[in-house]
C-alpha positions as CSV (number, residue, x, y, z in Angstrom):
1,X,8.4,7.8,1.9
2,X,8.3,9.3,-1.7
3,X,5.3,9.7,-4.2
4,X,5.1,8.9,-7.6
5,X,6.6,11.1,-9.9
6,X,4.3,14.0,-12.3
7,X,3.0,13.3,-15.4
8,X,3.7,16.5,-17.2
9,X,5.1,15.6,-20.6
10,X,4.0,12.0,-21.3
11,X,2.4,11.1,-24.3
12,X,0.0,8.7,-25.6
13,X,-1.3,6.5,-28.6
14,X,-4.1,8.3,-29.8
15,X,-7.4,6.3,-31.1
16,X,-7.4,7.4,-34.8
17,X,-4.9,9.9,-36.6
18,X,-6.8,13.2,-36.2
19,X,-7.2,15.1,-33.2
20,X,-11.0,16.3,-34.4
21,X,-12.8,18.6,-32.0
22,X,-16.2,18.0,-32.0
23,X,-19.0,21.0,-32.2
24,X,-18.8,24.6,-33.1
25,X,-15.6,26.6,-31.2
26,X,-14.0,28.0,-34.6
27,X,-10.8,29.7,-33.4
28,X,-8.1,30.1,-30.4
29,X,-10.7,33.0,-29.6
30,X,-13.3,31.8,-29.5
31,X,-12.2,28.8,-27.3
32,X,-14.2,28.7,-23.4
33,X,-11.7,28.7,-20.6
34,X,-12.8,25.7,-17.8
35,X,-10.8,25.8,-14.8
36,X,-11.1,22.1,-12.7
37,X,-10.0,22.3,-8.8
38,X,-8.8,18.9,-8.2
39,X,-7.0,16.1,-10.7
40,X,-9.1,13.1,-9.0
41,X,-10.6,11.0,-11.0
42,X,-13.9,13.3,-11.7
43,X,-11.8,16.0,-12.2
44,X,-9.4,14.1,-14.8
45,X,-12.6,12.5,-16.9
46,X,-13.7,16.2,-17.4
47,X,-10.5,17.4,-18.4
48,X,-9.4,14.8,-20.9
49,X,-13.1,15.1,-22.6
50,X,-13.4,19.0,-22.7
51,X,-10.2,19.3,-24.0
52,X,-10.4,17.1,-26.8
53,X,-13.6,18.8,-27.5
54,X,-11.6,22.3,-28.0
55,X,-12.3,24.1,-24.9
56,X,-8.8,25.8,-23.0
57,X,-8.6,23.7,-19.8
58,X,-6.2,24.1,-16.7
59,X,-6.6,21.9,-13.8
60,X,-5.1,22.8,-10.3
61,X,-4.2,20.4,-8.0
62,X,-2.8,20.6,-4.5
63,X,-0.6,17.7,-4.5
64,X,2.5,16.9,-6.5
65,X,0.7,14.0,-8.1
66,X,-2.7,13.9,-9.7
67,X,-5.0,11.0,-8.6
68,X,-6.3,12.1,-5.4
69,X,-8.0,9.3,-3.3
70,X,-7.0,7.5,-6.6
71,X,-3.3,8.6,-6.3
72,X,-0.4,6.1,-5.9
73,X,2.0,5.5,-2.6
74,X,5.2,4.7,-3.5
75,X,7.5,3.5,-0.7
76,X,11.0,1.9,-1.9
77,X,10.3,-0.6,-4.0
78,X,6.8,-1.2,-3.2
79,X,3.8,0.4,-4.7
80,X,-0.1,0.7,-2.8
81,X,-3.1,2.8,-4.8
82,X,-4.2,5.5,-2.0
83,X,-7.6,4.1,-2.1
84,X,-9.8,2.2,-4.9
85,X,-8.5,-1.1,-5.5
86,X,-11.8,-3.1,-7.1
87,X,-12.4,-1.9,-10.5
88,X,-16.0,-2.6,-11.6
89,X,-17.9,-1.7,-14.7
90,X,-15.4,-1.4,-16.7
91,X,-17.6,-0.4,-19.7
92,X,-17.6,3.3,-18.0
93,X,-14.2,3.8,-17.7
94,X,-14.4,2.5,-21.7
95,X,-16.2,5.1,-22.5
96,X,-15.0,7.9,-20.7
97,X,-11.4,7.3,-22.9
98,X,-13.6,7.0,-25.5
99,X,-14.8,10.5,-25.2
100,X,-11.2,11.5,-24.9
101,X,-9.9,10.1,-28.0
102,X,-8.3,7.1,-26.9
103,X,-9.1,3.4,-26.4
104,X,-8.1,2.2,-22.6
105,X,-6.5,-0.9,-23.7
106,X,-3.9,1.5,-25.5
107,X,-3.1,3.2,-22.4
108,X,-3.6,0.5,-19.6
109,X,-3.1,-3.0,-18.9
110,X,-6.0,-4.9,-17.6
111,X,-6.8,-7.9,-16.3
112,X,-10.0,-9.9,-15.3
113,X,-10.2,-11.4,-12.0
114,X,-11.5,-15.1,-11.3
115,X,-12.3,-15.7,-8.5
116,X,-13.5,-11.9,-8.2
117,X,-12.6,-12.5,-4.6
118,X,-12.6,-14.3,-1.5
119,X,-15.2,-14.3,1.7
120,X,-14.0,-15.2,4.6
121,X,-16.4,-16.0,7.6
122,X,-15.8,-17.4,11.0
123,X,-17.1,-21.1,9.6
124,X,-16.7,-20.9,6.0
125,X,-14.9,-19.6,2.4
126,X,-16.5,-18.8,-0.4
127,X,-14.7,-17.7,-3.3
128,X,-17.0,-15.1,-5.3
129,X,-16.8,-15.9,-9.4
130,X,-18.9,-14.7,-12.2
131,X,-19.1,-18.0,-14.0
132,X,-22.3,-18.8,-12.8
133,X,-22.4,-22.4,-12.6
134,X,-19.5,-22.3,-10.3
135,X,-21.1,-19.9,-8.4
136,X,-24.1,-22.2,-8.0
137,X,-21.5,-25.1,-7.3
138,X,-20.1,-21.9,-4.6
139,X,-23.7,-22.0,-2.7
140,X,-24.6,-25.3,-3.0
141,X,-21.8,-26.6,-0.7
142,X,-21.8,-24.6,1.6
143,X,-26.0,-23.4,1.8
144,X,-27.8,-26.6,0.3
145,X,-30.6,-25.8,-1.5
146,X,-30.7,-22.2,-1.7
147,X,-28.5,-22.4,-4.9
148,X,-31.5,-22.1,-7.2
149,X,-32.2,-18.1,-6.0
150,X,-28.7,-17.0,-8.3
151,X,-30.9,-17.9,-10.7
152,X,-33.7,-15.7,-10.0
153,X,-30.8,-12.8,-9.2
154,X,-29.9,-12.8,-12.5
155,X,-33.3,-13.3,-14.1
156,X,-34.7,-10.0,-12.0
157,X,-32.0,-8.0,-11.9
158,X,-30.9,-8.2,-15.8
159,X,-34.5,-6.6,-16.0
160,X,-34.3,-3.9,-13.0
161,X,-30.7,-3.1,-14.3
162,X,-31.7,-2.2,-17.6
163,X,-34.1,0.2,-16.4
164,X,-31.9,1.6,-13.5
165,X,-28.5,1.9,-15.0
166,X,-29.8,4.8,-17.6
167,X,-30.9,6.8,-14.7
168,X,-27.3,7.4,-13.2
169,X,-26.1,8.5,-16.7
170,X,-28.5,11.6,-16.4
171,X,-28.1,14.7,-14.5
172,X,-31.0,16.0,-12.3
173,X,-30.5,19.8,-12.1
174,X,-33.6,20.7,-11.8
175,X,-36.9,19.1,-10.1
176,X,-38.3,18.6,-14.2
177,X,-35.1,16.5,-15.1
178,X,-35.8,14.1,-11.8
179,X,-38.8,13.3,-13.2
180,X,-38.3,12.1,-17.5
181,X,-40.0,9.7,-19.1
182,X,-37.1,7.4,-18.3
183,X,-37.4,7.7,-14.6
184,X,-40.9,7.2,-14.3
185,X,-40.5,3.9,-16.0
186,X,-37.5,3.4,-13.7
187,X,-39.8,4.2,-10.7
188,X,-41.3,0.6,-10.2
189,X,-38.0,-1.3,-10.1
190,X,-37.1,0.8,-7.1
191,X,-37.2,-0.7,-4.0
192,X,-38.1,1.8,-1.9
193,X,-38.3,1.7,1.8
194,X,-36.1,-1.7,1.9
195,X,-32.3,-1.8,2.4
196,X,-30.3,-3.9,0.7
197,X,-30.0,-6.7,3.1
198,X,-33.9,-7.0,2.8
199,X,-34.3,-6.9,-0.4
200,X,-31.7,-9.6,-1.2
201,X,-34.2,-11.7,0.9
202,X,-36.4,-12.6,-1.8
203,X,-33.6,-14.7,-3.4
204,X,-32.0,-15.5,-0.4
205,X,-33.0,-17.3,3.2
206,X,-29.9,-17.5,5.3
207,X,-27.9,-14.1,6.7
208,X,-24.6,-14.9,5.8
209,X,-25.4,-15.5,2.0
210,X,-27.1,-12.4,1.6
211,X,-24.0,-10.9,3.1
212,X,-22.3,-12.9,0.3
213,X,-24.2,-10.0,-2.0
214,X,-24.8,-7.1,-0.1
215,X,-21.4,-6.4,1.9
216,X,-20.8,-4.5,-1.5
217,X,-22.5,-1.5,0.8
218,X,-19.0,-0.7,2.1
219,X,-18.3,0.4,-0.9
220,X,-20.7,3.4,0.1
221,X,-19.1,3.3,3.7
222,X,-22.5,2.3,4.7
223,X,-24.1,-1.1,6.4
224,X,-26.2,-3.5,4.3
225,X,-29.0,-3.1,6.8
226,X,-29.0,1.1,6.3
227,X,-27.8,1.1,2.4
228,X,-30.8,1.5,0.4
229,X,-31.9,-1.6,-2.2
230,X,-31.5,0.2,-4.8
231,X,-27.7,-0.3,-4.4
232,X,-28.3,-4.3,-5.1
233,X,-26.8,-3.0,-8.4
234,X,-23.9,-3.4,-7.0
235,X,-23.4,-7.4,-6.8
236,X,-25.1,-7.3,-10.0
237,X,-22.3,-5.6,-11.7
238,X,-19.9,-7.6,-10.2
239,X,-21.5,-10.6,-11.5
240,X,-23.1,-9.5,-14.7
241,X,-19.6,-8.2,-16.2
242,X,-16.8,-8.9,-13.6
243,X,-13.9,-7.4,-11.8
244,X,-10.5,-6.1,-13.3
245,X,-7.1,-5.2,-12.0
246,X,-4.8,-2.7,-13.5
247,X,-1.4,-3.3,-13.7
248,X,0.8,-1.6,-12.1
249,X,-2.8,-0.4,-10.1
250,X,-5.7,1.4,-10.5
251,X,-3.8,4.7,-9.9
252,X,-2.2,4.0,-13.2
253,X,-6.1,4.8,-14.5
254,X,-5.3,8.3,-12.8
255,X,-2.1,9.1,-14.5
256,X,-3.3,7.7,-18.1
257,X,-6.0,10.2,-17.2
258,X,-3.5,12.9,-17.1
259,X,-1.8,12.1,-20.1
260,X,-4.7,11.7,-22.3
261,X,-5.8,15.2,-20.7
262,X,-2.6,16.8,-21.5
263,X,-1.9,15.5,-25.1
264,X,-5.4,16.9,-25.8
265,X,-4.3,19.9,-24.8
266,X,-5.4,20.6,-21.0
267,X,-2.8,22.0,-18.6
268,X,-2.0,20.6,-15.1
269,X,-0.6,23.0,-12.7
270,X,0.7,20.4,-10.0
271,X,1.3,21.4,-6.6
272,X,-0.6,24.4,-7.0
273,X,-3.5,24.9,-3.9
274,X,-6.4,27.2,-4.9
275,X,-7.5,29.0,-2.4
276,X,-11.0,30.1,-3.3
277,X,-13.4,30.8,-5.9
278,X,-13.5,33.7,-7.8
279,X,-17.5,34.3,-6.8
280,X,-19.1,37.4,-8.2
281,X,-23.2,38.4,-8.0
282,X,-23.4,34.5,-6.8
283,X,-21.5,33.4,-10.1
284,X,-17.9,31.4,-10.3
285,X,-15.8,33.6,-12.3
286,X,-12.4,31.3,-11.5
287,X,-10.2,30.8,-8.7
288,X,-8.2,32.5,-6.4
289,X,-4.5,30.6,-6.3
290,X,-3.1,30.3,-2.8
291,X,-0.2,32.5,-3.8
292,X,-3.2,35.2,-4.4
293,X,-3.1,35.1,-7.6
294,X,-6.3,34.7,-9.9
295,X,-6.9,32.6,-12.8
296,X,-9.9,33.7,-14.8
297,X,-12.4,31.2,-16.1
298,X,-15.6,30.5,-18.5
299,X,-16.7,27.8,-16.0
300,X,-15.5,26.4,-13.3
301,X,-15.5,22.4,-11.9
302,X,-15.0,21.7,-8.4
303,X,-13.6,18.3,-8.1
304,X,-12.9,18.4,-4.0
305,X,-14.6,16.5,-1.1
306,X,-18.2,18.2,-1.1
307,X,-18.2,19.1,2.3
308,X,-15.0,20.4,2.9
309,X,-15.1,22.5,-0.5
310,X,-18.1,24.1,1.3
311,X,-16.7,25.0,4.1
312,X,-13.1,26.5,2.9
313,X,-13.2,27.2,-0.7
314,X,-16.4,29.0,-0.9
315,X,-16.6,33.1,0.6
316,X,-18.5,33.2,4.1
317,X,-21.9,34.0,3.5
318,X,-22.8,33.1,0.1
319,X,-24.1,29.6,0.0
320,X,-27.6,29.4,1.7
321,X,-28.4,25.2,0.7
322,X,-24.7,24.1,2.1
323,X,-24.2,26.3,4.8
324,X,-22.0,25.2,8.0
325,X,-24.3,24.6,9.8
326,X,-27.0,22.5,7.3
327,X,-24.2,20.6,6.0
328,X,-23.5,19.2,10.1
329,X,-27.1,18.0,9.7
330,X,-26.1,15.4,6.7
331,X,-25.1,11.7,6.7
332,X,-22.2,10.9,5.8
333,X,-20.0,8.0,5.4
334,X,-18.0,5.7,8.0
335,X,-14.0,6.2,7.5
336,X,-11.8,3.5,7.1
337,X,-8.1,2.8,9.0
338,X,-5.6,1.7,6.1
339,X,-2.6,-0.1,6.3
340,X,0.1,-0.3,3.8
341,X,2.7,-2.7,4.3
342,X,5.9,-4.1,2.0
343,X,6.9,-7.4,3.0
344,X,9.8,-9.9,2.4
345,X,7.3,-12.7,1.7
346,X,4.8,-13.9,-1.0
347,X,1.4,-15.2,0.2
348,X,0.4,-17.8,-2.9
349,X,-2.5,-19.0,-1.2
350,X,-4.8,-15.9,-0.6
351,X,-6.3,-13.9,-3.6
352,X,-5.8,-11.0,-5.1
353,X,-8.8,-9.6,-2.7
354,X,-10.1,-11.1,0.2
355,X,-12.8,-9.8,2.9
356,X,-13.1,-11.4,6.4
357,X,-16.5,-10.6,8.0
358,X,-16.4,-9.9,12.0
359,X,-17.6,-12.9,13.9
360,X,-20.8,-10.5,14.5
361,X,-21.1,-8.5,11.5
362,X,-24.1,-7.1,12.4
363,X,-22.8,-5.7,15.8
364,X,-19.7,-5.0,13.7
365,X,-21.7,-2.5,11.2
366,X,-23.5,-1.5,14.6
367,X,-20.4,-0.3,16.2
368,X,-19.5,1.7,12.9
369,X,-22.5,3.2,11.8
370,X,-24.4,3.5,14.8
371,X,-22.8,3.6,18.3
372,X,-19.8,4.9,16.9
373,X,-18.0,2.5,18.8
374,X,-13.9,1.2,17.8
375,X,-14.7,-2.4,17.9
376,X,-12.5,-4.8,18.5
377,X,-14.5,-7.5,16.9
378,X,-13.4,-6.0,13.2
379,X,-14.2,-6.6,9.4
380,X,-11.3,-5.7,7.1
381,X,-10.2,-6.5,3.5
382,X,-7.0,-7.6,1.9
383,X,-5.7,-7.1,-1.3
384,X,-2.5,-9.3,-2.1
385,X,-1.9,-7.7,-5.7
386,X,1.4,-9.4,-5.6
387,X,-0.1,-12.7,-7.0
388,X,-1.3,-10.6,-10.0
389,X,0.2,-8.1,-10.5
390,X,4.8,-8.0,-10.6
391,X,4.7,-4.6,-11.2
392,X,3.6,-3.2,-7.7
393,X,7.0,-5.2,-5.7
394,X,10.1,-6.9,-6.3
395,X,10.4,-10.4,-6.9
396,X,9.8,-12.9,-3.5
397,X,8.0,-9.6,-2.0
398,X,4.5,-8.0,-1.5
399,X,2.9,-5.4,-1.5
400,X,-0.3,-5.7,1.3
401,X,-3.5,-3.4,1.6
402,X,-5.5,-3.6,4.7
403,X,-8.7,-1.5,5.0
404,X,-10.4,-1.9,7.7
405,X,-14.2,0.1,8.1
406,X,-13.8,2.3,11.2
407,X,-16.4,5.1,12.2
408,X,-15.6,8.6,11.2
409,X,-14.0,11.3,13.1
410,X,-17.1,12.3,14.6
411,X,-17.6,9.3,16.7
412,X,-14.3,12.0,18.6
413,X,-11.8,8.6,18.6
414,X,-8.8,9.8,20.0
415,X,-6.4,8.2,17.1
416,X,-3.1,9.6,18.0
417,X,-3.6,7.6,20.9
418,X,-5.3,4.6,19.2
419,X,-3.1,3.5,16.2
420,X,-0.6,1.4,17.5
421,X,-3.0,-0.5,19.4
422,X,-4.9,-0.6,16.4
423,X,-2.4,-1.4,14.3
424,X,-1.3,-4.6,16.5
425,X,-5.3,-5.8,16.8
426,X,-5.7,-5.8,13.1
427,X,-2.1,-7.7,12.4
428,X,-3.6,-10.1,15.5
429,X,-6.8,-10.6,13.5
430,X,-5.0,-11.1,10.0
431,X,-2.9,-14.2,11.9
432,X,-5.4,-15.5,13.5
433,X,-8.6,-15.5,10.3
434,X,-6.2,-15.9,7.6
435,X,-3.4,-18.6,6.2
436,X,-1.1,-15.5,6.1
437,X,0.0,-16.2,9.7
438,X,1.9,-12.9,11.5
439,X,3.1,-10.5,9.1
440,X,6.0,-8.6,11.4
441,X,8.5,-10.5,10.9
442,X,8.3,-9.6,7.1
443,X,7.7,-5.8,6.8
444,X,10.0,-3.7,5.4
445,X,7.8,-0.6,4.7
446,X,4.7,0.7,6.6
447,X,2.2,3.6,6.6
448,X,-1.2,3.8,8.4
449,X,-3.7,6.1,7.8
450,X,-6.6,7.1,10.1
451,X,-10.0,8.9,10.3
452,X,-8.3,11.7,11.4
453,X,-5.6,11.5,9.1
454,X,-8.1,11.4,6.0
455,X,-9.6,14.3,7.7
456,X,-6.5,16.6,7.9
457,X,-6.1,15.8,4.3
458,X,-9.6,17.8,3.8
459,X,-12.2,14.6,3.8
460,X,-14.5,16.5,5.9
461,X,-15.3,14.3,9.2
462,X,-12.7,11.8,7.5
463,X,-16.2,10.5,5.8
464,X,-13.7,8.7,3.3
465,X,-16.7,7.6,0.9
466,X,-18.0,11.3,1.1
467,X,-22.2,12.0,1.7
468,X,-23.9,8.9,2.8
469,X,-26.0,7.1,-0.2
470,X,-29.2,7.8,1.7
471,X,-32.6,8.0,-0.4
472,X,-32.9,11.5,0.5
473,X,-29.0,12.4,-0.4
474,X,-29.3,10.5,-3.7
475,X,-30.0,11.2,-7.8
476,X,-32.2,15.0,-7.3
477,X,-31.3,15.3,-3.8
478,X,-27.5,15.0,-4.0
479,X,-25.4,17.9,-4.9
480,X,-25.9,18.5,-8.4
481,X,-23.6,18.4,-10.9
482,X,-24.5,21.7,-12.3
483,X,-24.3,23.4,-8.6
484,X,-27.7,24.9,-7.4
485,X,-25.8,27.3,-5.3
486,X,-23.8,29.6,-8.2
487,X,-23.4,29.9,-11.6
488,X,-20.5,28.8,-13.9
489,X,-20.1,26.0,-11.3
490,X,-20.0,22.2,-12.1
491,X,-19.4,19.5,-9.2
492,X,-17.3,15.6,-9.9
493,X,-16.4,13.0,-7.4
494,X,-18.6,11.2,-4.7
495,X,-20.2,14.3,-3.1
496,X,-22.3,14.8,-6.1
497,X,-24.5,12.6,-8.5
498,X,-24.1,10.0,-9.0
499,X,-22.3,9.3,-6.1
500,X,-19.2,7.3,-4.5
501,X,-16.7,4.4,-6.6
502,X,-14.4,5.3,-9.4
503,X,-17.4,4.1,-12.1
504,X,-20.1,6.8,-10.9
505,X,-17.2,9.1,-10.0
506,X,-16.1,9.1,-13.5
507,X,-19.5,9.4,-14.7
508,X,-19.7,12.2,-12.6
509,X,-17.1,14.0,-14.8
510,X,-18.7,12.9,-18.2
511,X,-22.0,14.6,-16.7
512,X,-19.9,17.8,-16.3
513,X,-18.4,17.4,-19.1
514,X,-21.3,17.5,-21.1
515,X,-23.5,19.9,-19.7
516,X,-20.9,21.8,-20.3
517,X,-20.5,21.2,-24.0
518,X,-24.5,21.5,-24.3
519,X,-24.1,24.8,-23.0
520,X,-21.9,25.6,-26.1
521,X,-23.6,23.5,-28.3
522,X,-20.3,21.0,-28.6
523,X,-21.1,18.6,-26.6
């Protein structure tokens, strides 16, 4: 297997002829050095928006490509995005180019999906779209009568939205920040104390169409009956503004990233560990490289999974919050088991994303979340890009991702034993709950990962969707983005606020990025 090439030396179309840096940095000088630890997708937003806005940035990352868990798998002729695959809210991403310079439709190809995708349950199909009235037309035939609460969805949750969605924009770095004006009014369209599954009860009657909204939890790696309600926000966005695919995939979002970053003016070291922070009097002076080299810094932005930054990239004994031993006493996520596979064959007939539900989800989310359990009674989703998307396999081929929810490492699964059998259950469950029949006779290309394989790539407990979304690990009580723990130091991704999926990720790095430029009034 090979990865995608670097992106060191592309160029692209900038929005507007001038290259005008916003705020007060006069001269080469004067210009703030921010070092970024990680070219993920938080890391990449911060870099492409400081940079444009004058500040010297260099961004270290591990790997030969930049992406992270938004990175691309290249095997032959057949292409698979690491990880994120549905790209919602769209309007973020929008404006995170935005603040770079650049429009995204001059950089990447999008298109909308109808239907979004495709639910697939032991007795029934629904295929998920946000034209309403087919939605309705969706329900109606296959849950008579309960058609009618879409409507009061969208009629409460327009509302609850409107006050909510501001409040994930905002960082909450200190205990008077958590509580503005604009959180206060939030405050009553919380649902506290009800998980999602609940709370999609006052719309809906019958468990399997409030699953229809609320399996959307996995994005969080948690179960609809944990996840808090707060996160009905999720269906809401699908529905309110729809799902798009990027062609050639969403890693492509990644490298334009890069690009943008680099024609601004940042510079990606590639391949290129750090080995520490540069920490002195509880301050973030830079990093250490793994060569032992140091690389000096104004501020510093740690764009790593949280856990695992704490526990290796961070000198013993300084952090007292995230210590070892406090940070064994968080939730965190469920993993996921991933299966990558180019085959000889096109499948016409299944969507460009499809989830099939366990026939007993709820002992399915049990088993993951709870018990810890390797069930063989499994959820997993599909996404057959091919039928959108010729860029990711040649012609008459595809290019299949299987993700299937798994508990993390600590449940002490003993995968080098487990994959194969894994593997066959899951290609045993695709034949026999899906029209794509068996799949070996077609592959030509293969790669699994596991929980443990996730967690040797430093995704601490292989928690693949990082610190679990919890009320009491969320907005204040996350990691902040300005970290608590040392000075000069800023935190991106899904470990901190406000939390896991590319949107929130890449808000993440616009939070960073602008406390940062408040700091030197540029911003």
């Amino acid at each position: 297997m090979r990865l995608a090439p670097g992106v060191r030396g592309a160029h692209v179309q900038q929005a507007g002829k001038s290259r005008k840096r916003s705020g007060t940095l006069k001269s080469q000088n004067e210009r703030k050095k921010i070092v970024i630890v990680g070219a993920g997708p938080g890391g990449l937003t911060a870099a492409m928006v400081l940079a444009r806005r004058g500040f010297q940035v260099e961004v270290f990352e591990k790997a030969p490509v930049v992406g992270g868990r938004n990175a691309e798998i290249v095997m032959g002729d057949f292409r698979f995005d690491v990880g994120p695959t549905f790209l919602m809210m769209k309007f973020v991403l929008d404006k995170a180019f935005e603040e770079a310079g650049v429009h995204s439709e001059d950089v990447l190809r999008f298109k909308r999906l109808d239907p979004m995708y495709r639910l697939i349950f032991p007795d029934f199909t629904v295929d998920v779209t946000e034209d309403r009235e087919r939605m309705r037309q969706q329900i109606a035939r296959v849950f008579p009568g309960e058609e009618n609460g879409l409507d009061r969805f969208f009629a409460r949750e327009t509302e609850r939205f409107k006050h909510i969605y501001g409040c994930l924009e905002k960082d909450y770095s200190t205990i008077r920040q958590f509580f503005t004006l604009d959180f206060l009014k939030a405050i009553p369209h919380i649902p506290f104390g009800r998980s999602i599954f609940d709370y999609l009860g006052r719309y809906f009657g019958p468990e399997k169409l409030r699953l229809c909204f609320t399996f959307q939890s996995k994005y969080l790696g948690m179960s609809p009956w944990e996840c808090p309600g707060l996160f009905v926000i999720l269906p809401y966005v699908e529905h309110a503004f729809g799902i798009f695919h990027v062609q050639g995939g969403l890693s492509e979002i990644s490298k334009a990233m890069a690009r943008v970053a680099e024609q601004n003016g940042a510079v990606l070291h590639l391949s290129t560990p750090v080995k520490q922070l540069l920490v002195e009097k509880r301050s973030v002076q830079g990093v250490v490289l793994e060569d032992g080299s140091s690389v000096r810094a104004d501020e510093t932005i740690l764009n790593a999974d949280f856990a695992h930054a704490m526990r290796t990239l961070i000198p013993e004994g300084v952090l007292r919050k995230y210590t070892p031993a406090k940070l064994e006493k968080k939730q965190f996520s469920c993993s996921t088991f991933m299966l990558y596979l180019g085959l000889s064959k096109t499948f016409p007939e299944m969507p460009h994303h499809s989830i099939v539900f366990a026939r007993d989800y709820h002992k399915n989310t049990e088993d993951i979340f709870e018990t810890l359990d390797l069930s063989d009674d499994i959820s997993f989703y599909i996404r057959n890009a091919s039928v959108t998307d010729p860029d990711i396999a040649p012609v008459g081929k595809s290019a299949l991702y299987i993700l299937v929810p798994v508990p993390n490492t600590m449940s002490g699964t003993d995968w080098a034993s487990e994959m194969m059998r894994f593997r066959e259950m899951v290609l045993d469950q695709i034949a026999a709950r899906t029209a794509m029949g068996d799949l070996r006779p077609y592959i030509e290309a293969e790669r699994i990962i596991t929980p443990a394989d996730w967690e040797h790539s430093g995704v601490f407990h292989g928690a693949t969707f990082n610190l679990a979304h919890t009320m009491t690990q969320m907005l204040y009580f996350r990691p902040h983005n300005k970290f608590e723990e040392l000075d000069n130091c800023y935190l991106v991704g899904g470990g901190t606020h406000p939390g896991s999926g590319l949107p929130t990720i890449y808000q993440s790095g616009m939070i960073a990025a602008n406390l940062i430029g408040r700091k030197y009034q540029t911003a």
